[in-house]
C-alpha positions in Angstrom: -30.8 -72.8 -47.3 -29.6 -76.1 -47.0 -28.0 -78.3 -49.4 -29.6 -81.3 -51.3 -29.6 -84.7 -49.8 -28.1 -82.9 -46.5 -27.5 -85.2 -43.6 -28.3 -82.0 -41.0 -25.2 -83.2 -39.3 -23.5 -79.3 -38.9 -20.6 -80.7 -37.1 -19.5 -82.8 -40.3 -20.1 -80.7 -42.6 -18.1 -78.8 -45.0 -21.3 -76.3 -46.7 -21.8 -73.2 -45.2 -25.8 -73.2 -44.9 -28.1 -71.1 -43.0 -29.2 -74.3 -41.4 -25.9 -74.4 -39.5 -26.2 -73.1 -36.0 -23.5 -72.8 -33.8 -22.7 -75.3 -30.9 -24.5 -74.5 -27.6 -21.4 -74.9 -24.6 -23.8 -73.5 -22.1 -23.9 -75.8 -18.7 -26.5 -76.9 -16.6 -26.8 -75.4 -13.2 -26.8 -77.6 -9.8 -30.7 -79.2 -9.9 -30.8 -77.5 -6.1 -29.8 -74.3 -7.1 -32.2 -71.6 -7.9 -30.3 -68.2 -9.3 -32.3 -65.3 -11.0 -30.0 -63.4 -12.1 -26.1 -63.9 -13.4 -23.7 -61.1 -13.7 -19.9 -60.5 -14.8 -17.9 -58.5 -13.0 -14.9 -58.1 -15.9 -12.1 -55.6 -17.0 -9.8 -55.6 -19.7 -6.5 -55.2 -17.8 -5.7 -56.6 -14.2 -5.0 -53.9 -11.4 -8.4 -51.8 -12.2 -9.9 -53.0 -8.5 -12.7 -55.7 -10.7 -12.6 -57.7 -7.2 -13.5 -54.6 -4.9 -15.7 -53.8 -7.2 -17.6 -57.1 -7.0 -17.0 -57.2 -3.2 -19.0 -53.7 -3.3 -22.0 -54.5 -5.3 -22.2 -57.9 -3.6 -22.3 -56.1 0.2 -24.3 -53.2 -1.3 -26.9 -55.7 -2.4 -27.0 -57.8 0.6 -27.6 -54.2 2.5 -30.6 -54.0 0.6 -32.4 -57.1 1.1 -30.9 -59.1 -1.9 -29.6 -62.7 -1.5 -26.1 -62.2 -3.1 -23.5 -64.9 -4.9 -20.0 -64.8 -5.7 -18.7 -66.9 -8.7 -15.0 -66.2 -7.9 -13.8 -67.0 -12.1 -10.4 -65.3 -11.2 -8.9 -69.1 -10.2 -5.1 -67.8 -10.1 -5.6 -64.7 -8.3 -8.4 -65.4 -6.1 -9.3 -62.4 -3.5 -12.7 -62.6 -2.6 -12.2 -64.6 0.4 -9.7 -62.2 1.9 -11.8 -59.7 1.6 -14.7 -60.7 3.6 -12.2 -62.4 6.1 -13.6 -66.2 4.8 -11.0 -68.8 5.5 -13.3 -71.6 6.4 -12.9 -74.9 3.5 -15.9 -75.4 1.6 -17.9 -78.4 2.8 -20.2 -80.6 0.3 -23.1 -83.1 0.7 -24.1 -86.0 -1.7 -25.7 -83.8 -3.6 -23.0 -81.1 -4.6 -20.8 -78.2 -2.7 -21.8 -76.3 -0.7 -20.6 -72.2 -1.0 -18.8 -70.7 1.9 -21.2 -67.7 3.6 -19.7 -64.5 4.7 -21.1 -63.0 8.0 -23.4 -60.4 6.3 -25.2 -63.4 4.4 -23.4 -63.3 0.8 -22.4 -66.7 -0.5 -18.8 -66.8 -2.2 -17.1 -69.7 -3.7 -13.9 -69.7 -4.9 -10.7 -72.0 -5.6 -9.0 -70.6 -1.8 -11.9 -72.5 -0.1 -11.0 -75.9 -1.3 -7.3 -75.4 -0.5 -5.6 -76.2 2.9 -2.7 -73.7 2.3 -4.1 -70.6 1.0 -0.5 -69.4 0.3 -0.4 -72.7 -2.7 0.0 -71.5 -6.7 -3.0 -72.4 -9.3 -0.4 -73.3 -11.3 -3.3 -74.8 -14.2 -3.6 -74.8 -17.9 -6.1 -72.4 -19.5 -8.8 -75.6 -20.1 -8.1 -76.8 -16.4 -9.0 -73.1 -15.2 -12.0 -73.0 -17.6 -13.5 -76.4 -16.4 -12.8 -75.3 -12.7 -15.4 -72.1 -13.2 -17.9 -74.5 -14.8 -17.7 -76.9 -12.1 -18.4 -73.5 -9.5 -21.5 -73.2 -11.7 -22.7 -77.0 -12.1 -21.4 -78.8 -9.1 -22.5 -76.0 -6.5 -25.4 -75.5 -5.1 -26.6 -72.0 -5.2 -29.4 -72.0 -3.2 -31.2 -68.7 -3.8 -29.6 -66.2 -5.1 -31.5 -63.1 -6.4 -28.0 -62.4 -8.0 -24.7 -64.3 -8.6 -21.8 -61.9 -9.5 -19.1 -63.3 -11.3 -15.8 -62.1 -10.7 -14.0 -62.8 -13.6 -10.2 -62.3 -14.2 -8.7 -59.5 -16.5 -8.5 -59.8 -19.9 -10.4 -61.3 -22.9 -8.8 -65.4 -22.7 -10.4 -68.6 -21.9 -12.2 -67.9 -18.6 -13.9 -64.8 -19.7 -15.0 -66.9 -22.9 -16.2 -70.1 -21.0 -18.0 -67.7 -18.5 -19.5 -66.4 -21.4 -20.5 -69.6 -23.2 -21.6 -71.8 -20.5 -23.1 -69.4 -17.9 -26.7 -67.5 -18.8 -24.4 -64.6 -18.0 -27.4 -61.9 -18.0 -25.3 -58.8 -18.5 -21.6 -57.0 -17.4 -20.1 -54.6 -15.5 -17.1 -53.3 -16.8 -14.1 -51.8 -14.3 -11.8 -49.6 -15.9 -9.3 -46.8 -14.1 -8.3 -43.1 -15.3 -5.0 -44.0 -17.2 -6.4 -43.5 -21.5 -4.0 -47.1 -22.1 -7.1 -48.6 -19.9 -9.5 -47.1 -21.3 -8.5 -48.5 -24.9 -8.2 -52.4 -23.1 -11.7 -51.1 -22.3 -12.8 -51.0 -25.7 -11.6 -54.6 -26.0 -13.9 -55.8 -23.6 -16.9 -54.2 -25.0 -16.4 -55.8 -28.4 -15.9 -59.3 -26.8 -19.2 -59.2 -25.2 -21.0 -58.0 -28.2 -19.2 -60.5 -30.3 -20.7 -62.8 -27.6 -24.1 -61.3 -27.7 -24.1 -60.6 -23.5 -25.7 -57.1 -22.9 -23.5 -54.3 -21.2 -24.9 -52.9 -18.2 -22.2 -50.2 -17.9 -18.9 -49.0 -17.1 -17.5 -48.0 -13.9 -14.2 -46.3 -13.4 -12.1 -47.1 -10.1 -9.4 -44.8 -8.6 -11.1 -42.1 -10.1 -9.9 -39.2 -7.9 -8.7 -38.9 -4.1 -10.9 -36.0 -2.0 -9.3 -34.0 0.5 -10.5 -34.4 3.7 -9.9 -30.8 4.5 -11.2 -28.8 1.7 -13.3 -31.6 0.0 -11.5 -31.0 -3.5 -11.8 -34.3 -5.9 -7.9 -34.5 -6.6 -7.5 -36.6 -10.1 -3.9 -38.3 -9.3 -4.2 -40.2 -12.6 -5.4 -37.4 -14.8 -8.7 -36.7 -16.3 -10.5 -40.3 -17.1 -11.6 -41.1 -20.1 -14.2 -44.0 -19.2 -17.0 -42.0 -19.4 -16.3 -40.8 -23.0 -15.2 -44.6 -24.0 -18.9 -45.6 -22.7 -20.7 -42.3 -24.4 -18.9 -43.5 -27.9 -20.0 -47.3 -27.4 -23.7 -46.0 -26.3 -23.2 -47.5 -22.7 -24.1 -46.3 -19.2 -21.3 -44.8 -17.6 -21.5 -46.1 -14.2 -19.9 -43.6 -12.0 -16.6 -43.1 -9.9 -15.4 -45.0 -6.9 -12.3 -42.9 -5.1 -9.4 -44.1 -4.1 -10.2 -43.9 0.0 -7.6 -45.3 2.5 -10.1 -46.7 4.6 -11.7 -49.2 2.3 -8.0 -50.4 1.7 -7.8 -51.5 5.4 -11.2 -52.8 5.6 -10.4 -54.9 2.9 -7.1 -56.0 3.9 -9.0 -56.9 7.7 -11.2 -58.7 5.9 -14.2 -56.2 6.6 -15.7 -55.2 3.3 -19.2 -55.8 4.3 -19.0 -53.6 6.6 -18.3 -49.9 4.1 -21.5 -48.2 3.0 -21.4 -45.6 0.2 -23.4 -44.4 -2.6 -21.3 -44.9 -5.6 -22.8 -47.9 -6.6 -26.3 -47.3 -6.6 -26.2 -46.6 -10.3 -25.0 -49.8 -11.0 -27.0 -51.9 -8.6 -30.2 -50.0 -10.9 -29.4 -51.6 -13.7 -28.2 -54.7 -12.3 -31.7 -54.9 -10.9 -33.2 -54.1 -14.3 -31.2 -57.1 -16.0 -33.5 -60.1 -17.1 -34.5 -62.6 -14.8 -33.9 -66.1 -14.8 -37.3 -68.6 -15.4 
């Protein structure tokens, strides 16, 4: 209830009143852009695969029919581009920039494409990272996009947060490998976005096993997971498993993502296609 003779100015004031609401950070979108759906791609700990992951459901996507974005929020290690074999700058018009398109149609932008030498540092203070990825939201033109994936880097610190804030960030997916010290960083992550109110889509676990190619066994290298019994305590979808499988490595290092096909994302790409749309 608020106080008498309040001024309604929140920002000044030192009574805690249940008129107080808290400040609204989020940013508007490019006027030409038109983007249903906006999705984080996050993890808790760096090394989990979150950017093959993206890649994944971003190719998997496109295979179906979807118009498919890349937000690349992971401004000082950026991999997207690499991955589908983009080197090209990013051009702009008087009206804003415009995103780099791989060959199988998915629009990516990230901090590589407006660098002459790749191989150069991001050597940036947290705000300077943090305005970058709100700039990749508000100065770029997202033409149509039935989804824009945002590939955000490891952890819980400012990027994650400003993604979170200043994006209509309509859900996440959560990456998270075998090792149990993972799956607790996990549980980070999951309280963050509650905290932040963002709904959790689900968790998938990378490196899950290796399958021999003679016998077919599922070989666990890193020991029983435990993301699926992190999710069933939280009350989340547990995703499914993505292998570790040679292959993908080389197609990613050649630049060829686009071009793997598999069923282990399917699960995910249902509920990603269940998240709200955008008005």
């Amino acid at each position: 209830m608020a106080q008498e003779n309040c001024s309604h100015d929140c920002g000044s004031c030192q009574q805690k009143c249940s008129e107080a609401e808290k400040p609204d950070f989020r940013v508007v979108a490019n006027p030409l852009s038109d983007v249903k759906k906006v999705i984080g791609v996050v993890s808790g700990k760096g090394g989990v695969g979150k950017s093959l992951v993206t890649a994944l459901l971003a190719s998997a996507m496109q295979k179906k029919g979807l118009q498919c974005g890349i937000l690349d929020a992971d401004i000082t290690g950026p991999s997207i581009p690499k991955m589908f074999g983009v080197d090209a700058l990013a051009t702009s018009n008087e009206s804003g920039i415009l995103p780099c398109r791989t060959r199988g149609g998915i629009d990516i932008m990230s901090v590589n494409l407006l660098m002459e030498d790749k191989a150069t540092p991001v050597i940036w203070r947290g705000p300077a990272i943090a305005g970058v990825v709100q700039q990749f939201w508000s100065d770029v033109i997202w033409s149509y996009e039935d989804c824009l994936l945002v590939d955000m880097p490891p952890g819980t610190g400012d990027v994650p947060l400003t993604v979170f804030q200043s994006l209509p960030v309509d859900g996440i997916v959560i990456v998270a490998s075998p090792q149990e010290l993972v799956s607790l960083i996990v549980e980070k992550a999951l309280r963050m976005a509650k905290e932040m109110n963002i709904p959790i889509l689900g968790v998938i676990e990378n490196m899950s096993y290796v399958q021999c190619p003679d016998c077919g066994k599922k070989i666990k290298i890193f020991g029983e997971g435990r993301t699926a019994e992190t999710a069933a305590k939280y009350g989340i979808d547990f995703l499914g498993e993505i292998p570790i499988i040679p292959e993908l490595a080389a197609l990613c290092d050649a630049g060829n993502i686009e071009y793997y096909s598999a069923d282990f994302m399917d699960k995910a790409i249902e509920k990603i296609e269940s998240a709200g749309n955008k008005k």
